[in-house]
C-alpha positions in Angstrom: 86.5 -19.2 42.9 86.1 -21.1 39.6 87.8 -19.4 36.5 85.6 -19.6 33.7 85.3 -17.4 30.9 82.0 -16.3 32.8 84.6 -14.3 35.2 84.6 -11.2 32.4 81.0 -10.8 33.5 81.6 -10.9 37.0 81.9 -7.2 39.2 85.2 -5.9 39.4 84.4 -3.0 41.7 86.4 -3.4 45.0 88.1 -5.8 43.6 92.5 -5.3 44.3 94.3 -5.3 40.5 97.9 -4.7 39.3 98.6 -3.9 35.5 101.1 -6.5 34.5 101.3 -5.0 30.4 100.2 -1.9 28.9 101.1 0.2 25.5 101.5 3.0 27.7 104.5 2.7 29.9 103.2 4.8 33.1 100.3 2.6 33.6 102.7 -0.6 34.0 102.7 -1.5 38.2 100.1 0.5 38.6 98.0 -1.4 41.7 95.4 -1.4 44.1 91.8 -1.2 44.3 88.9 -0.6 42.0 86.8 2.4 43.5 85.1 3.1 39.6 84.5 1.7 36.0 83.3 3.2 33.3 82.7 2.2 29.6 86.4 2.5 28.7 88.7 3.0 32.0 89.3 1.8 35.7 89.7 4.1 38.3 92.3 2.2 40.8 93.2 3.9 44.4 97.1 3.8 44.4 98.7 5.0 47.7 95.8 7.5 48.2 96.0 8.5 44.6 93.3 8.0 42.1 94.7 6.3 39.2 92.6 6.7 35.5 93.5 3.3 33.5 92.2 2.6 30.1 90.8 -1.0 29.6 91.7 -1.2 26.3 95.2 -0.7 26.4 96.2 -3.0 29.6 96.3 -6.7 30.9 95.4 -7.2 34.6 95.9 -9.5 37.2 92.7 -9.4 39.2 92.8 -11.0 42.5 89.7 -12.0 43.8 88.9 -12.3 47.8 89.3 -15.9 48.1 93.1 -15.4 46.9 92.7 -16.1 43.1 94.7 -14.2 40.6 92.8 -14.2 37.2 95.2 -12.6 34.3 92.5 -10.8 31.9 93.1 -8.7 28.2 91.4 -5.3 29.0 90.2 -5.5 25.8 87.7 -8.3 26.9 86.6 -6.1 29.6 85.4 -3.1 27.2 82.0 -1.8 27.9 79.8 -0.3 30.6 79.5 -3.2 33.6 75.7 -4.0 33.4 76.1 -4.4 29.4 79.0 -6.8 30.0 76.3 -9.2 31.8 74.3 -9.5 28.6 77.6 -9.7 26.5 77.8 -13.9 24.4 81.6 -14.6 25.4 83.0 -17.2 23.3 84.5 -20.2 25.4 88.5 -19.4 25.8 89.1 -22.7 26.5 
């Protein structure tokens, strides 16, 4: 997979994540796979466990199925998924 900054718009349901950061210490390790999104969080099966983490609070390493691992601010992620596809993203790079 090419990294662009076109990956925020991409569909991150399924996909396996880890919280690398976060203000709030119990979400830190937190890993597995996307099974919801909403507006503001990620719900995340851990271990048979649904896991509630807020996008605006976290970074994530995504890894994608071809073996990429993307490291991406929550904060860029804010918003339901189909309004993220209209979303202008400024070039990061």
């Amino acid at each position: 997979m090419k990294v662009t900054s076109d990956i925020i718009r991409s569909e991150f349901m399924g996909t396996e994540v880890k919280v690398a950061k976060s203000r709030h210490p119990n979400y830190v390790g937190v890993s597995g796979k996307i099974i919801d999104e909403t507006r503001n969080t990620f719900t995340v099966l851990q271990e048979e466990k649904r896991r509630i983490v807020v996008k605006d609070s976290a970074i994530f390493h995504f890894k994608f199925s071809d073996g990429t691992t993307v490291e991406i601010n929550g904060k860029l992620l804010v918003g339901r998924p189909e309004d993220r596809l209209k979303k202008h993203i400024r070039r990061l790079w």
